[in-house]
VMD Tcl script that draws the C-alpha trace (Angstrom):
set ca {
  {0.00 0.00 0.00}
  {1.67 3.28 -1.18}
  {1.54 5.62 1.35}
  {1.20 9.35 1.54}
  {3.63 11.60 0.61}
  {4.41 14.39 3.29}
  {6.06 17.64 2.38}
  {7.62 19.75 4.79}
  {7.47 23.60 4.32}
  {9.89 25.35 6.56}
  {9.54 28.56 8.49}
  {11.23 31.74 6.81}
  {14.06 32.95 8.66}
  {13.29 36.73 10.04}
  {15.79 39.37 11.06}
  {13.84 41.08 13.52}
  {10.20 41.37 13.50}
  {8.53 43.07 10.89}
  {5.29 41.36 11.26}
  {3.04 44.53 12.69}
  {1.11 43.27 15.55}
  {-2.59 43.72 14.76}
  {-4.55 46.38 16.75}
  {-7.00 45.04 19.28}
  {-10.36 46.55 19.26}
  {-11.55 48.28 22.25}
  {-14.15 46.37 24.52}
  {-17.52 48.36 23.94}
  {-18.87 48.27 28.02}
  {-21.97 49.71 29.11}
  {-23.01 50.24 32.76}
  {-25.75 49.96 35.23}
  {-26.97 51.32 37.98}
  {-29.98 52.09 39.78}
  {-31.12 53.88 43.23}
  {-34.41 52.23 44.77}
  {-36.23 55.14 46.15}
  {-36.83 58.50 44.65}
  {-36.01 60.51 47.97}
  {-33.69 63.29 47.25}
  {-30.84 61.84 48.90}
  {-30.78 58.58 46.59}
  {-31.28 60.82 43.52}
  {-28.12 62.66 44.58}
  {-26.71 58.75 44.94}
  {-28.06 58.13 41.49}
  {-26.58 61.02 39.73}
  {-22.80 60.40 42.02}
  {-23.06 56.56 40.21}
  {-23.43 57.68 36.41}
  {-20.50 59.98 37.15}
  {-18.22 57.05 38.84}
  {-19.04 54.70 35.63}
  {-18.42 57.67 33.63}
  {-15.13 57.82 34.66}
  {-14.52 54.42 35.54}
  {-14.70 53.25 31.85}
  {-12.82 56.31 30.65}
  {-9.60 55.17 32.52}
  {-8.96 52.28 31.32}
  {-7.21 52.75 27.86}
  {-9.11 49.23 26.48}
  {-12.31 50.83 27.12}
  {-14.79 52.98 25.39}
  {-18.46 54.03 26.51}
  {-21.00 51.84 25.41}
  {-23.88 53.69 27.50}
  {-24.91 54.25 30.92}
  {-28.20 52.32 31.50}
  {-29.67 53.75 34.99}
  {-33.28 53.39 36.45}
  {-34.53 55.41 38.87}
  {-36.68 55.20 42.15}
  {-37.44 51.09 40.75}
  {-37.31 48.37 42.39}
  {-35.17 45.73 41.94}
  {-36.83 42.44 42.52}
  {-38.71 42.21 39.39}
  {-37.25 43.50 36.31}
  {-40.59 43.93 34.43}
  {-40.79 47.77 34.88}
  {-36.99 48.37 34.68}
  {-36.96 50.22 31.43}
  {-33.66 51.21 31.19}
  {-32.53 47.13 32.21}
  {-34.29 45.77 29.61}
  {-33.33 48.30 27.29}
  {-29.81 47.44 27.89}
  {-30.29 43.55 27.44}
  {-31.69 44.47 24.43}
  {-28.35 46.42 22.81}
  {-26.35 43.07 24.57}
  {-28.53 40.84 22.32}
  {-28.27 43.28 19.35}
  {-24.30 43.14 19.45}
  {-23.64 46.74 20.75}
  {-22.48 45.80 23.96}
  {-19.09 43.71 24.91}
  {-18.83 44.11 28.80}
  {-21.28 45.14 31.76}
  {-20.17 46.57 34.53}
  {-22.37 47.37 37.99}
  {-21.99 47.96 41.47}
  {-23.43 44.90 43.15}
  {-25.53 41.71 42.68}
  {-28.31 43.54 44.77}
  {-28.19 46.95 42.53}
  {-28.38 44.51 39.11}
  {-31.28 42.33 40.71}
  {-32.51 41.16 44.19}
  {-34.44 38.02 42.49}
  {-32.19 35.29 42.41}
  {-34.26 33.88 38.93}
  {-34.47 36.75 37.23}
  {-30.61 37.65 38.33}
  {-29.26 33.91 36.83}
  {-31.52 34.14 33.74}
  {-30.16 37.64 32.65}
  {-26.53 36.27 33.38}
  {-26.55 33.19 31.65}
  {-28.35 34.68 28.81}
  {-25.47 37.42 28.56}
  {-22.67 34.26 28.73}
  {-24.30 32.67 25.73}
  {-22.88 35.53 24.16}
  {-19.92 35.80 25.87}
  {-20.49 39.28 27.55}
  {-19.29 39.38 30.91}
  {-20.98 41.15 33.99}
  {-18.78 42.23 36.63}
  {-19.56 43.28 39.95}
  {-17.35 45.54 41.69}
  {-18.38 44.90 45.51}
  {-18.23 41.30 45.38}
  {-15.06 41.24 42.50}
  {-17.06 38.77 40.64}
  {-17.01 38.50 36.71}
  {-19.27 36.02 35.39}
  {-16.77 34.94 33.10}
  {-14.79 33.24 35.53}
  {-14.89 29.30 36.44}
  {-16.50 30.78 40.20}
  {-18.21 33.32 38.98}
  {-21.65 31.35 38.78}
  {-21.09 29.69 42.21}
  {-20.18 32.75 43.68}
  {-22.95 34.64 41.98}
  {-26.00 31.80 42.89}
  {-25.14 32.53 46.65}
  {-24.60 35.95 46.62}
  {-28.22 36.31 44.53}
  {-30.26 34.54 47.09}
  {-28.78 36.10 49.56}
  {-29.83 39.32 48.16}
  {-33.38 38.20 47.95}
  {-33.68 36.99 51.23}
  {-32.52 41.08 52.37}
  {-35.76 41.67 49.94}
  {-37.69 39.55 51.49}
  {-37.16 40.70 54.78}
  {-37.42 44.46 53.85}
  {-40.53 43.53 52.14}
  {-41.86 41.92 55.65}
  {-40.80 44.96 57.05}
  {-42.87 47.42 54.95}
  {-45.68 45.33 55.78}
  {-45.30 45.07 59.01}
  {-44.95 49.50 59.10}
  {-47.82 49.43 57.16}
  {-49.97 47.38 59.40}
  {-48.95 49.05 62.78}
  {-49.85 52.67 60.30}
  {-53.32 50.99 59.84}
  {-53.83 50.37 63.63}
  {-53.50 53.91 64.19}
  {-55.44 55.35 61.62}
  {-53.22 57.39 58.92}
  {-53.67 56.31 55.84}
  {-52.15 57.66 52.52}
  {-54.79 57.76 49.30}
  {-53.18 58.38 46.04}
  {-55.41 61.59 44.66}
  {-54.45 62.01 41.45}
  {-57.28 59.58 39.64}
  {-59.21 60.03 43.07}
  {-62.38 62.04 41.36}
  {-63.91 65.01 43.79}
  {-60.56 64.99 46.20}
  {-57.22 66.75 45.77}
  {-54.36 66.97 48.58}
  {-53.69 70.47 50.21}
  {-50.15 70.99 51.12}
  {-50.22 68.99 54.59}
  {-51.16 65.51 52.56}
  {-54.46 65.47 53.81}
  {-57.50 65.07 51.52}
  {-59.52 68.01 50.71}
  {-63.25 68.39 48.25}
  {-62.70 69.68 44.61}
  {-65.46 71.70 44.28}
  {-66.29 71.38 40.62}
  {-65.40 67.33 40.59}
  {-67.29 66.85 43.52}
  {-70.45 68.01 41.70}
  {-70.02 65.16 39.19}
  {-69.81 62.78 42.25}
  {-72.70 64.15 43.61}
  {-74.69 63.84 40.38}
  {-74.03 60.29 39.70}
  {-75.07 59.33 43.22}
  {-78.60 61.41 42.44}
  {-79.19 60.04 39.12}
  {-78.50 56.37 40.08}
  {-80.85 56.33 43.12}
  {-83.69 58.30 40.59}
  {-83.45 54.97 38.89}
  {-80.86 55.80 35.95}
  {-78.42 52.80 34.70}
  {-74.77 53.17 35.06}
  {-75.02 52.87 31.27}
  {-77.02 56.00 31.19}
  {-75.37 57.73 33.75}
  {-72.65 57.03 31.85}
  {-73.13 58.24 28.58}
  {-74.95 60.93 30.30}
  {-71.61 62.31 31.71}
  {-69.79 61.97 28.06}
  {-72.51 63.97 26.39}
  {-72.28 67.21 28.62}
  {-67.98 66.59 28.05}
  {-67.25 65.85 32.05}
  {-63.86 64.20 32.74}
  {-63.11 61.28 34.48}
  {-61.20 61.28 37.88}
  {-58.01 60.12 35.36}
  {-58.87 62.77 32.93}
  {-60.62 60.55 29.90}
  {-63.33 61.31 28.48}
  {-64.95 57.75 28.11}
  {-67.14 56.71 30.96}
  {-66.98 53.27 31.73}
  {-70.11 51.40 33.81}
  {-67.60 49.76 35.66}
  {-66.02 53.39 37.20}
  {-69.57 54.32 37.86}
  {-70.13 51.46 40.08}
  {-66.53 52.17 41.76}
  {-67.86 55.57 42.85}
  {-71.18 54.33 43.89}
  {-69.29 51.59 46.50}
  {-66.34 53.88 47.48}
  {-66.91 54.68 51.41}
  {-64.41 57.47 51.15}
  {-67.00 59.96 49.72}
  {-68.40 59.74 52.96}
  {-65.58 60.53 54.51}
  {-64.51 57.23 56.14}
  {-61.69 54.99 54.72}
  {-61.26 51.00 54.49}
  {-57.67 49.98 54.39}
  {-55.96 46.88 53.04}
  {-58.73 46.17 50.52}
  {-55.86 44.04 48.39}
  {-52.22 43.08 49.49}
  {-49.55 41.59 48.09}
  {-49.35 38.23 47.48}
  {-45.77 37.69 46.15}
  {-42.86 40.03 46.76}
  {-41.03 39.45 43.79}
  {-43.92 39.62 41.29}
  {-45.55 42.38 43.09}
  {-49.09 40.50 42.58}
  {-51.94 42.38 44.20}
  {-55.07 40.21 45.17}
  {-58.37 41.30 46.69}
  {-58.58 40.84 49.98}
  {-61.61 38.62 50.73}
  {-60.90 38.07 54.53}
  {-57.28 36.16 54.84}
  {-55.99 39.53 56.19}
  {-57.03 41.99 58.63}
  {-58.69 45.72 56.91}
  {-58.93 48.61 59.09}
  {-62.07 50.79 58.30}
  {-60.94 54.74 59.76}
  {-64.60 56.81 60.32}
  {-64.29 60.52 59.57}
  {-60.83 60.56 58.05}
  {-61.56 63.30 55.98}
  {-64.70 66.05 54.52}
  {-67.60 64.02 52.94}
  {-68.93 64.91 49.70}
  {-71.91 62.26 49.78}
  {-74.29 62.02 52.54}
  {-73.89 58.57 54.73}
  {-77.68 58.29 54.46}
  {-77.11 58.34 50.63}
  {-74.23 56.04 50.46}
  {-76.29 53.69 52.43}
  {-79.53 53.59 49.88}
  {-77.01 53.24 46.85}
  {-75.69 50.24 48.58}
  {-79.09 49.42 48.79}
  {-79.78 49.55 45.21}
  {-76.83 47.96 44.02}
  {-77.73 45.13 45.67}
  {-80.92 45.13 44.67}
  {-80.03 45.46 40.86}
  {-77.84 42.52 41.33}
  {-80.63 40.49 41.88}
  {-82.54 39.43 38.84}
  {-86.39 38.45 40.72}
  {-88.10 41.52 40.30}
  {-91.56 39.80 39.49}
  {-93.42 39.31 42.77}
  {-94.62 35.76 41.71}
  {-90.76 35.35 42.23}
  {-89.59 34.83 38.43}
  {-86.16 36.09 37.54}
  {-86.19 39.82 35.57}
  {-82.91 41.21 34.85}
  {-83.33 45.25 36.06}
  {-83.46 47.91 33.57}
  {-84.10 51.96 33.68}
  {-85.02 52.95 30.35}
  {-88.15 54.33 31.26}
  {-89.64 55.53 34.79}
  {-92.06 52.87 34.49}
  {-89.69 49.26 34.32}
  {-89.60 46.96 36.90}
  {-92.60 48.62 38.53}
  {-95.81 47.73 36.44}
  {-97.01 44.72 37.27}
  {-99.91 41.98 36.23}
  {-103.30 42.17 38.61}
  {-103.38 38.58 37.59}
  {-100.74 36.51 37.18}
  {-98.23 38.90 39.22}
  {-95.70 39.25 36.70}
  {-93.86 42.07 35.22}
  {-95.00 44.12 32.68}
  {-92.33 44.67 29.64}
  {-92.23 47.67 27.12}
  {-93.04 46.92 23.70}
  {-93.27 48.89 20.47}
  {-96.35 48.17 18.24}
  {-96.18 48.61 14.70}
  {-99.14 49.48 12.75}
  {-100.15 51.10 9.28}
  {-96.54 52.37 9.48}
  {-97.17 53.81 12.93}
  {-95.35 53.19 16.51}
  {-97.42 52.93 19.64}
  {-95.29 52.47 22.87}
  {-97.71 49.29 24.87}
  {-96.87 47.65 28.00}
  {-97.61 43.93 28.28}
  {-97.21 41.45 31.06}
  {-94.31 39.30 30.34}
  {-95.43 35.80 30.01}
  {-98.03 37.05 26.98}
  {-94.65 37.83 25.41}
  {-92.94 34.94 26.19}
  {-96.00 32.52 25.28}
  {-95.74 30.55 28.78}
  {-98.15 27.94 30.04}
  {-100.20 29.08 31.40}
  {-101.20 31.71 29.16}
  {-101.91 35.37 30.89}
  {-104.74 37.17 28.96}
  {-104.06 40.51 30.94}
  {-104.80 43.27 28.90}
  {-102.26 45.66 27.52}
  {-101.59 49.49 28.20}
  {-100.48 52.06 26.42}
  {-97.65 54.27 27.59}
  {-99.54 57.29 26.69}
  {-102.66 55.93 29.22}
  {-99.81 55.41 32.05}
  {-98.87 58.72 31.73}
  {-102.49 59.63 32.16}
  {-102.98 57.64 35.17}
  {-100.74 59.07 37.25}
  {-101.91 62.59 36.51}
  {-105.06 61.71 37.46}
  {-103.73 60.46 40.51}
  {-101.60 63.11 41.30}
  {-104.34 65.51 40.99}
  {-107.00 63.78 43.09}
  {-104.75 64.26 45.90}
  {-104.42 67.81 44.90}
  {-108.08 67.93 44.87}
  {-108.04 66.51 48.54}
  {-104.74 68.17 49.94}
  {-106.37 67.97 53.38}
  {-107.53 64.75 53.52}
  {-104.48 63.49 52.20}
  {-101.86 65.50 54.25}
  {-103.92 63.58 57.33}
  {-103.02 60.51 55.75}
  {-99.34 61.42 55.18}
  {-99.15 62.54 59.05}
  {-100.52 59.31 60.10}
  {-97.94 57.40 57.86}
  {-94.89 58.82 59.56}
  {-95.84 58.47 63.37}
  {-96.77 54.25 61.64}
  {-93.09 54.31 60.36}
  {-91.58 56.40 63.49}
  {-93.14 53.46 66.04}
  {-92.17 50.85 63.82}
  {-88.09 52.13 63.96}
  {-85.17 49.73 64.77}
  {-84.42 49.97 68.50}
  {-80.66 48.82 68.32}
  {-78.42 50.88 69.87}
  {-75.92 51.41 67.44}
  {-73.63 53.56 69.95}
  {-73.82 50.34 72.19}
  {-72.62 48.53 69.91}
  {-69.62 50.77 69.05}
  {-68.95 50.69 72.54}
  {-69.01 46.58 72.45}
  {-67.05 46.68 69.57}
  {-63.58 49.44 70.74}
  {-63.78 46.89 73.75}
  {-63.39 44.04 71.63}
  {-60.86 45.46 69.08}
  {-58.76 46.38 71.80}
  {-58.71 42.74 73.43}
  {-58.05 41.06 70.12}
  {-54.82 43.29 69.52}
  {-53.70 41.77 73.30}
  {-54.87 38.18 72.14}
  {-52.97 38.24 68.76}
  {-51.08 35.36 69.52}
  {-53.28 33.42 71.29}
  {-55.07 31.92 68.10}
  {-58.04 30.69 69.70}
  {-59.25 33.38 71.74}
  {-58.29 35.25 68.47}
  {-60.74 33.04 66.77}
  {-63.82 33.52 69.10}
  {-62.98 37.16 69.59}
  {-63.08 37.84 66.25}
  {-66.33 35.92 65.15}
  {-68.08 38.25 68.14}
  {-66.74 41.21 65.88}
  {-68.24 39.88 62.96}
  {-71.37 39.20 64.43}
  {-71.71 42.91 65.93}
  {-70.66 44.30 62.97}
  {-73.29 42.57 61.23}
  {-75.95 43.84 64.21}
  {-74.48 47.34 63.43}
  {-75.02 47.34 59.40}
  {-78.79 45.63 59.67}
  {-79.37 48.72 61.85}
  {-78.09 51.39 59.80}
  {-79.71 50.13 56.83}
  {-82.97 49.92 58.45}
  {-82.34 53.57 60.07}
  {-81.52 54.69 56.38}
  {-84.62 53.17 54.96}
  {-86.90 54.31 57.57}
  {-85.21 58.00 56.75}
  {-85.74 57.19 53.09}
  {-89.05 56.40 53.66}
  {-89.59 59.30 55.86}
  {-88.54 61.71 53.32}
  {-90.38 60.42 50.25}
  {-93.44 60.63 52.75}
  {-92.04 64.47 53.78}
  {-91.47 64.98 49.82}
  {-94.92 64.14 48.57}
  {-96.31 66.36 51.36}
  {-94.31 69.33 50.52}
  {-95.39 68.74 46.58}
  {-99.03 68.79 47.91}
  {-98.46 72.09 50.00}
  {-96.59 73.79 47.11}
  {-98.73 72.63 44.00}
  {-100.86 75.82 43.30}
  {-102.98 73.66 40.58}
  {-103.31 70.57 39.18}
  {-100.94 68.84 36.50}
  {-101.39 69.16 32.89}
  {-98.26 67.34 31.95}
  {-96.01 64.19 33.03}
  {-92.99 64.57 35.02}
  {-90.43 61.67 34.38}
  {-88.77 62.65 37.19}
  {-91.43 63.20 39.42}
  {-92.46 59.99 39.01}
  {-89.14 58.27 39.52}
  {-88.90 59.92 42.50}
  {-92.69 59.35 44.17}
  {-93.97 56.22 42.69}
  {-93.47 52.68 43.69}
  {-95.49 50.84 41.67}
  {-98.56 50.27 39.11}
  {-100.64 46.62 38.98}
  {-102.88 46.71 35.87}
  {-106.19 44.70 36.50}
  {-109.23 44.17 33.95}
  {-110.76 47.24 34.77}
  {-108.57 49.30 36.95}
  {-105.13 50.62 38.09}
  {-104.01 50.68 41.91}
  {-101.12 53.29 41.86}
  {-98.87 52.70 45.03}
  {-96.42 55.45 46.02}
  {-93.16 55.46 47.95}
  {-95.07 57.40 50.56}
  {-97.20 54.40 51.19}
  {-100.43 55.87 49.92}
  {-102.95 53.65 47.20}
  {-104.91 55.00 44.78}
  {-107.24 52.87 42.84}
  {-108.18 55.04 38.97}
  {-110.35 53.41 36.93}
  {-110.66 53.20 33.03}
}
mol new
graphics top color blue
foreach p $ca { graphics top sphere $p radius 0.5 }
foreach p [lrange $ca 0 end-1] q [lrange $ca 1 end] { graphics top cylinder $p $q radius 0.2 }
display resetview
């Protein structure tokens, strides 16, 4: 077998070196840095840091700025929000960037996760980070073991200053000072102690939604309501959403009080915010601040946003979803069968009549209702003619009223509500001495419960006897005032004073929030 031939090719003798050695380029490093509060004393730590890298990089002759990449006032254990971070992995991955350089492991990130991933992913493209307290490049064969220890110890100083916040936070909450973030709050600035003080013009807005929603508008309505006239929104939009109506209508602050630790933080290092639904303690503060809605009226728009919620409006107990597009839905209701009456358009000869018809004609149930229909135009008619038979009969009437709130004044809820209170600062103050005692915290809590249930059943039925109290005071004062009898219908009038209509064969009974029947016939 012939085998291969080998040739030899010898090296050239030199005299001297005339080979020119070929000029390195310079390593293209970038810095970070980033302070974790925006107090004015780390600012003035931020600014001193961009000036050391500044520097730093410009002394050493193999250098050459790649960018300083500082965030400010974030936190570091979760890099999600760290715009300037990401912004520098991003020139790393694009090839800009040869060499990081930061302070320490606990200035680049305090999550030992995110710190690794962003490391490794930098190695796979052979950019080193080096840390200048720890002397650690991540280059090096003990870099990564170095680096995995130093990281979690890092987030365990997180985790402890994040126990310690909450901790601050809950002993702030036993005392009562709060801190509200204004700037989307609508009706409420800050005056220059911090404390919470009305906005005149926003306020009004506040108070008109509450109004309008208890006269029976939807938050749809409301809503749109709102857009048309060209009102802001507490974060300066100008779409309305249903779902910042209802916010407003449920927010105890506009009544001056304040319910703390409504959500919490579930996580440390994502930041996640749950609703709290009872696994941690709230702290409600009464008379924190100047009320722009009545309590009384924050009460009966609790009332009704309950009662919207549920869908069995019919008094023969069948489910109706609630609607407000006209003063009369929800309130007319069959003499017969005891449901609901819906609002239909007829079309005839190229005509529209507005009818009302009882809802399980419409829905062809069995068994069938043969209740007759009504025309919108006769229900307008009908309460007129109610109305002004009690105008006709002021005296007679105004008797009637008079007699109606002494009924509802004997009838009041005795509870003492200031008892309670009393009961209740007793108890609050034992449970904070039986915190770690978890049984008698157990029983001692359920009592609070169980008062504070006593103590909301009685304000509601103190509102509602109010309520009913002024409708009854209302209709008086329209009876006193009236000089003559109506010759038009009053939408609003009739939101406000009537409670309901039951169509029979041959008559109406008209019932009104005032507790007074009428019975017209046709």
């Amino acid at each position: 077998m012939e085998q291969n031939r080998i040739m030899i090719i010898p090296a050239k003798r030199q005299i001297g070196n005339n080979i020119k050695e070929a000029e390195k380029p310079k390593l293209r490093v970038a810095a970070y840095c980033r302070v974790s509060t925006d107090s004015e004393e780390q600012a003035s730590s931020y600014e001193a840091q961009i000036q050391h890298y500044t520097e730093y990089i410009a002394k050493n002759p193999d250098w050459q700025l790649a960018g300083i990449f500082a965030d400010d006032g974030i936190s570091g254990t979760n890099t999600k929000h760290r715009v300037e971070f990401n912004r520098l992995i991003e020139e790393c991955m694009s090839g800009n960037i040869d060499m990081v350089i930061t302070k320490s492991i606990s200035r680049f990130a305090r999550n030992t996760l995110d710190c690794l991933k962003y490391i490794r992913k930098l190695k796979d493209k052979n950019i080193p980070v080096y840390f200048e307290k720890e002397s650690i490049n991540t280059m090096d064969a003990k870099g990564e073991v170095l680096l995995t220890i130093m990281a979690s110890l890092a987030q365990q100083e997180s985790q402890s200053l994040s126990q310690n916040v909450k901790l601050g936070l809950q002993y702030r909450y036993q005392q009562g000072q709060i801190q509200i973030n204004h700037n989307k709050f609508l009706g409420y600035t800050k005056n220059d102690d911090g404390k919470l003080i009305i906005e005149p013009k926003q306020a009004e807005v506040v108070k008109r939604i509450y109004r309008e929603y208890l006269l029976g508008f939807s938050m749809n309505r409301i809503a749109s309501g709102l857009e048309a006239d060209g009102i802001l929104t507490g974060a300066g939009k100008k779409k309305w959403w249903t779902s910042t109506i209802r916010k407003i209508l449920s927010n105890e602050k506009y009544i001056g009080d304040a319910l703390l630790q409504k959500t919490y933080t579930t996580d440390f290092l994502t930041k996640t915010r749950v609703k709290n639904t009872g696994l941690m303690p709230q702290y409600y503060v009464e008379g924190n601040h100047e009320a722009i809605i009545p309590k009384e009226t924050f009460m009966l728009a609790q009332e009704e946003l309950a009662k919207r919620q549920v869908t069995a409006v019919s008094p023969n107990g069948r489910k109706r979803s609630y609607s407000s597009n006209s003063c009369f839905s929800n309130i007319i209701f069959c003499g017969h069968c005891r449901e609901v009456f819906c609002r239909v358009h007829w079309y005839r000869h190229k005509t529209s009549t507005v009818v009302w018809r009882c809802a399980s004609r419409l829905e062809d149930r069995s068994p069938v209702c043969y209740a007759r229909s009504i025309k919108e135009e006769t229900l307008h008619q009908i309460v007129i003619e109610a109305l002004n038979r009690m105008l006709l009969q002021k005296s007679n009437y105004l008797d009637i009223l008079q007699k109606n709130i002494t009924t509802v004044i004997k009838r009041s809820d005795t509870t003492d509500i200031a008892l309670i209170d009393e009961k209740l600062l007793t108890l609050q103050q034992e449970l904070l001495r039986r915190a770690n005692n978890r049984e008698a915290y157990n029983n001692i809590a359920d009592e609070i419960f169980h008062l504070r249930e006593l103590r909301a059943k009685a304000e509601s039925n103190t509102v509602l006897r109010d309520d009913t109290l002024k409708r009854i005071t209302e209709l008086c004062d329209f009876l006193k005032e009236q000089p003559q009898e109506l010759t038009a219908f009053d939408e609003l009038l009739t939101r406000r004073i009537l409670d309901s209509i039951t169509v029979y064969d041959d008559h109406v009974t008209v019932k009104l929030k005032s507790g007074i029947s009428l019975d017209i016939d046709e």
